[in-house]
C-alpha positions as CSV (number, residue, x, y, z in Angstrom):
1,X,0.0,0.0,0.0
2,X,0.9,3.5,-0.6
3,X,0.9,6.1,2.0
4,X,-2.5,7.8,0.4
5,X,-4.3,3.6,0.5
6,X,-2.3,3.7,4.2
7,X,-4.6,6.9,5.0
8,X,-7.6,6.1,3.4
9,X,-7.9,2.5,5.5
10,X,-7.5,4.6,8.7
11,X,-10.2,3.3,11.0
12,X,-12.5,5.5,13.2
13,X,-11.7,3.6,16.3
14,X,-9.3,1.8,17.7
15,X,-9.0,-2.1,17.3
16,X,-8.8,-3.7,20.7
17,X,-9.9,-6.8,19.6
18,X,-10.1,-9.1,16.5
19,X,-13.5,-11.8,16.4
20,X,-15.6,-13.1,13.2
21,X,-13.1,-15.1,11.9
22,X,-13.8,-18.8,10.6
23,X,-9.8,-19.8,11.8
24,X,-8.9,-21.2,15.2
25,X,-6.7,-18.4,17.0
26,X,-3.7,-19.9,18.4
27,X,-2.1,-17.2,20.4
28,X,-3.1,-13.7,21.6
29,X,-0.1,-11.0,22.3
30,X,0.6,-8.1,23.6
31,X,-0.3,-6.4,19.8
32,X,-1.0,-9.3,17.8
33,X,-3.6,-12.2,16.7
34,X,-2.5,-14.9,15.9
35,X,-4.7,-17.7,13.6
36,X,-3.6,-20.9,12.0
37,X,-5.1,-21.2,8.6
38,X,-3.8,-24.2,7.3
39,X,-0.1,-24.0,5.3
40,X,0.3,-20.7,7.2
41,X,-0.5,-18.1,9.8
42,X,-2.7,-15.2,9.7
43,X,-0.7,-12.4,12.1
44,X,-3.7,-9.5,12.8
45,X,-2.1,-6.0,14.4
46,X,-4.9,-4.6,17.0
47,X,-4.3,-1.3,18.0
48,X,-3.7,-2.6,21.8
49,X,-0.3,-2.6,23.7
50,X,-0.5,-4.3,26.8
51,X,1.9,-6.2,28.8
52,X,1.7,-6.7,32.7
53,X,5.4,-5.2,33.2
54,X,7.3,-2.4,33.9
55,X,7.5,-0.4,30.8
56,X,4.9,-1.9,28.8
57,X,1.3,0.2,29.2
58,X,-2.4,-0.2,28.5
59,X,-2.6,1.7,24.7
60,X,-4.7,1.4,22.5
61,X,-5.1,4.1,19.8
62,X,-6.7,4.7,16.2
63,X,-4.5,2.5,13.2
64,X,-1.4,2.0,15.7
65,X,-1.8,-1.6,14.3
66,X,-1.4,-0.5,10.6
67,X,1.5,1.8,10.6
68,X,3.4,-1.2,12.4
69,X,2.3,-3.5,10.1
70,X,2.6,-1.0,6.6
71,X,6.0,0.1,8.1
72,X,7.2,-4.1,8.4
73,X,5.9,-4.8,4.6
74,X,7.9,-1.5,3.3
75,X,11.1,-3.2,5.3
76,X,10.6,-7.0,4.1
77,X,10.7,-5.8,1.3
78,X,14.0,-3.1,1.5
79,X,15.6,-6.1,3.0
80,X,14.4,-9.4,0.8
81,X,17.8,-9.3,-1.2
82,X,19.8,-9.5,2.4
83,X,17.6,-12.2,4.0
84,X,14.1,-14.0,2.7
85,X,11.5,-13.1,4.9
86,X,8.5,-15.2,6.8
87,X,5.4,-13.6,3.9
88,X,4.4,-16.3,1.6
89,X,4.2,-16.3,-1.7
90,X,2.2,-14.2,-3.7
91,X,0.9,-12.7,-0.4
92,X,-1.2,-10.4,-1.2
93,X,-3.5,-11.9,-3.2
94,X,-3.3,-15.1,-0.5
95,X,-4.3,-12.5,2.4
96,X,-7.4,-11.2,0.1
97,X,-8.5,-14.5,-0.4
98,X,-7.8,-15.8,3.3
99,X,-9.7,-12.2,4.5
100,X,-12.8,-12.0,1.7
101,X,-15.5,-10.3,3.5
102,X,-13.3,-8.9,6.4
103,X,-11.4,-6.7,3.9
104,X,-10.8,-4.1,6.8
105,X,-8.1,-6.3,8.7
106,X,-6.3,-6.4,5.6
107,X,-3.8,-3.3,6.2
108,X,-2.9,-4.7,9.9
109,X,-2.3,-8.4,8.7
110,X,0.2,-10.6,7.1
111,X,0.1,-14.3,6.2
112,X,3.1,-16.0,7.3
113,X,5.2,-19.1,7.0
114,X,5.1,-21.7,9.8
115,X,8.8,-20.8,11.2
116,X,10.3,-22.1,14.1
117,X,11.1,-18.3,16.3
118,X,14.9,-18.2,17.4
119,X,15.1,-18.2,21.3
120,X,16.9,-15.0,20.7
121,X,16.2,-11.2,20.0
122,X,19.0,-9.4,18.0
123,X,19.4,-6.5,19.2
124,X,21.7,-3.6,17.4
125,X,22.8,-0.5,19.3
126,X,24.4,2.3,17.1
127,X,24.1,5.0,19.7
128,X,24.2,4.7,23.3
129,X,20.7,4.9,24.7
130,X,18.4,2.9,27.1
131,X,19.5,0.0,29.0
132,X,23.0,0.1,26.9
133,X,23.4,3.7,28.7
134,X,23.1,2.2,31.9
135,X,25.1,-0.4,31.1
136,X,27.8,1.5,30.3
137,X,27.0,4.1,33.2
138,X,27.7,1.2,35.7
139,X,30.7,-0.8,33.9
140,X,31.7,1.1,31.5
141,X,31.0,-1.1,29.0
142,X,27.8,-1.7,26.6
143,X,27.0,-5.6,28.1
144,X,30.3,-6.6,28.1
145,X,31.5,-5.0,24.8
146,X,34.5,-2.0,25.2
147,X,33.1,0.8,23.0
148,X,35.9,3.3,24.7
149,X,35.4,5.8,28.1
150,X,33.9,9.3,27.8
151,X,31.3,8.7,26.1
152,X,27.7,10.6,26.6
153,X,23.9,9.3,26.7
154,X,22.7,9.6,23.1
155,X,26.6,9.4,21.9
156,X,27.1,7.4,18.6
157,X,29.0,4.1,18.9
158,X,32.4,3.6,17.4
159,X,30.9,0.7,15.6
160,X,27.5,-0.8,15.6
161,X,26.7,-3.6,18.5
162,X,25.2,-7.0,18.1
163,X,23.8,-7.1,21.9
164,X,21.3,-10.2,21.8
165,X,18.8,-10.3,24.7
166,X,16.6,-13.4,25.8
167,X,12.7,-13.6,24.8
168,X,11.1,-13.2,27.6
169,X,7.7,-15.2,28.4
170,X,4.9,-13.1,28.3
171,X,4.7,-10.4,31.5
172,X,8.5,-10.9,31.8
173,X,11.5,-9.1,30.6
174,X,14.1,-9.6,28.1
175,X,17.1,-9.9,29.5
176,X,20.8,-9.3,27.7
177,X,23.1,-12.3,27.2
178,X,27.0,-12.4,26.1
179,X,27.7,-13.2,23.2
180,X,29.6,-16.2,24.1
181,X,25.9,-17.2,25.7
182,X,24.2,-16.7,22.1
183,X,26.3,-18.6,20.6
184,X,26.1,-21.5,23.0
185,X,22.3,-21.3,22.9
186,X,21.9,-20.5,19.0
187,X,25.1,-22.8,17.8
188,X,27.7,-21.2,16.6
189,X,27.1,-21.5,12.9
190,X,23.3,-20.2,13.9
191,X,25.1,-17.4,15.8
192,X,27.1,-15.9,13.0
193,X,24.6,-16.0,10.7
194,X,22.3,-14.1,12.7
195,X,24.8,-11.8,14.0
196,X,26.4,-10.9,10.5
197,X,22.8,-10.6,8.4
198,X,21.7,-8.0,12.0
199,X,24.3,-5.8,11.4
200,X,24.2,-5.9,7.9
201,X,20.1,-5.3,8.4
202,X,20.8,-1.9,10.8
203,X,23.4,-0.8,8.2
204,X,20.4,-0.9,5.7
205,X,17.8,0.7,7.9
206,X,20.5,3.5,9.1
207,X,21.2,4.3,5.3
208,X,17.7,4.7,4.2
209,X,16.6,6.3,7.7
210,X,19.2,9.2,7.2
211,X,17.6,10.0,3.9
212,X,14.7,10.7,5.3
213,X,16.5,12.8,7.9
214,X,16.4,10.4,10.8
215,X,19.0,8.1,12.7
216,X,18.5,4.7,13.4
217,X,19.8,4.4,17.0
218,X,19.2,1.2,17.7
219,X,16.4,-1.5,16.9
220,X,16.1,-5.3,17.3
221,X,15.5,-7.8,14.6
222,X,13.8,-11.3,15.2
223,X,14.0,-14.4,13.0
224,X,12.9,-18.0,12.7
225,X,13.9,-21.4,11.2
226,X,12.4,-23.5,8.3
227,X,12.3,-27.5,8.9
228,X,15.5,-27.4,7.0
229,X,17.1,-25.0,9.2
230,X,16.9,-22.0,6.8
231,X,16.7,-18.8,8.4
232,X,14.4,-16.4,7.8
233,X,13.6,-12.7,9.1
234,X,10.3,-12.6,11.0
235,X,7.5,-10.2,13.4
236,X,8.2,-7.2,12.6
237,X,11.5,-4.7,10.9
238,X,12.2,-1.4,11.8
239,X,9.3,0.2,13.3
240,X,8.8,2.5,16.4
241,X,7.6,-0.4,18.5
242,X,11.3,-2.8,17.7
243,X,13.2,1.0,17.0
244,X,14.8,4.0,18.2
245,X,13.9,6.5,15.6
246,X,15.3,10.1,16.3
247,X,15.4,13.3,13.6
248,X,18.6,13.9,13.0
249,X,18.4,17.8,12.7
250,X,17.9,17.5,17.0
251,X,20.8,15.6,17.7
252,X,22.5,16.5,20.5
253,X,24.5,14.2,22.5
254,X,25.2,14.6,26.4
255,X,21.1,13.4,27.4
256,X,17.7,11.9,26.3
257,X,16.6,12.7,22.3
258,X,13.2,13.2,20.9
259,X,11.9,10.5,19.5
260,X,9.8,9.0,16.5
261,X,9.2,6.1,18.9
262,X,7.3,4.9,22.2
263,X,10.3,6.2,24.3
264,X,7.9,9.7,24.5
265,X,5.9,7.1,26.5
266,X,8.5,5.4,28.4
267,X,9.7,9.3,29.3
268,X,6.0,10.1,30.7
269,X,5.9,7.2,32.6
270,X,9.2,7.6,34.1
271,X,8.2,10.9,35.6
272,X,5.8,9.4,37.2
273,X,5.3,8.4,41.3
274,X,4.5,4.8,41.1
275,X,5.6,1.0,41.9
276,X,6.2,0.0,38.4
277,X,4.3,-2.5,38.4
278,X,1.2,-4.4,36.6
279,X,-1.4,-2.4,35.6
280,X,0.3,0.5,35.4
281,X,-1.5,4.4,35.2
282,X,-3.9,5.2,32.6
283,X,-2.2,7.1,30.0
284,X,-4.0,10.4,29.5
285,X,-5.8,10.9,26.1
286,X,-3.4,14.4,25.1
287,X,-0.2,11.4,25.5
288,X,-1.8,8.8,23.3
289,X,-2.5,11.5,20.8
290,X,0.7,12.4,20.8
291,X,2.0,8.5,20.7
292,X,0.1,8.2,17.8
293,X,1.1,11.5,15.4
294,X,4.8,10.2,16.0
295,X,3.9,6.6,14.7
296,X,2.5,8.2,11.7
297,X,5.2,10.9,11.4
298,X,7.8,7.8,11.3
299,X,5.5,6.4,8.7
300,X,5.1,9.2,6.2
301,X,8.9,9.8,6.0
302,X,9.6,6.2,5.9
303,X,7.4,5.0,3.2
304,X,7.2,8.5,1.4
């Protein structure tokens, strides 16, 4: 879809909840629907984000859902001639057929291969931000990695870090592991291949992201196996939900940067008083508003 389809699809409400469909639903996420329909799975995008932990937050706002989904089909297909991707073939006329008479899901879904999902997200920092900041606030390193001393929050990396983290059962976190861990839990052939294709993935996204006047500072990639151990890049590429997206005409190292991305939500809720814990405050409606015109501001210079 185009950016002008992408606006005219734009439901009135948000999508909390996906029902009506003649497929068995085999899982239900934080964002996603999940239905098995036969060869393949039909992945839905609500407009939901809820997660009983720390930093995820009950959200729900108008088309959230379809920018992260228009966003991952303008990436897998950037990206196809580094790394095949789970879409099957001919998708789009397979996801018309598979969604006849519910022709409004189609902008927030994608029919998928059966894949078997790495135990692993790949992470890649290019700036020092989040978790990596403390990280290096506290050791001086970015997880175990030397990147060099003096460095400031928001500072750009010497070289772009492979920084894998654990997936984390639902209401838990994802925790970082060494890369001597990854490679013991991936295999070490498993290991390079997904380190080398991340890297060269961010290098990608950071090229094309600058064009469009932002910087890539970090994001986190995940991918899955075939029954003959082909790999294959899966869920989701490059959006605000799996990215740091900042404009590049504010960068200023030495603190926080504004953001394309739900760290303005993370930011609110950090200058909040509470436990950090599950549920979590109500997000006021002027913050989701403003959640969702950076969502679509990442997608109009993205796809544009």
């Amino acid at each position: 879809m185009n950016l002008e389809q992408i606006q005219a699809s734009l439901p009135e409400k948000a999508l909390r909840e996906v029902s009506g469909l003649p497929y068995p639903r085999i899982a239900s996420g934080k964002v996603r629907e999940i239905f098995d329909v036969g060869d393949c799975l039909l992945l839905i995008a609500t407009d939901r984000n809820f997660r009983p932990s720390t930093w995820y937050y009950r959200m729900a706002y108008q088309a959230r859902g379809i920018v992260l989904t228009q966003i991952s089909h303008y990436w897998f297909a950037e990206t196809a001639r580094l790394i095949d991707n789970h879409l099957v073939d001919n998708h789009d006329a397979r996801l018309a057929e598979v969604l006849r008479g519910h022709e409004s899901l189609i902008p927030r879904s994608m029919l998928v291969r059966k894949l078997r999902p790495l135990p692993i997200e790949a992470v890649v920092r290019g700036y020092l931000s989040g978790s990596g900041w403390k990280h290096y606030l506290h050791t001086g390193t970015v997880f175990g990695q030397r990147v060099g001393e003096g460095l400031l929050e928001s500072s750009k990396l010497p070289v772009p870090l492979f920084t894998p983290t654990t997936k984390a059962a639902q209401g838990e976190h994802d925790e970082p592991v060494s890369l001597e861990k990854c490679a013991e839990i991936l295999g070490v052939s498993l290991f390079e291949q997904v380190r080398d294709v991340s890297l060269r993935l961010y290098a990608l996204g950071t090229a094309a992201a600058r064009k469009c006047g932002i910087l890539l500072a970090d994001t986190k990639f995940e991918f899955g196996t075939d029954h003959e151990g082909k790999l294959y890049l899966i869920d989701e590429v490059l959006t605000p939900d799996s990215s740091r997206f900042w404009p590049a005409a504010d960068y200023a190292p030495g603190g926080p940067q504004p953001s394309f991305d739900k760290q303005y939500v993370r930011d609110f809720l950090e200058g909040l008083d509470w436990n950090k814990r599950a549920p979590g405050p109500q997000l006021p409606g002027d913050i989701i508003i403003r959640t969702q015109q950076l969502y679509f501001t990442a997608l109009q210079k993205l796809v544009s």
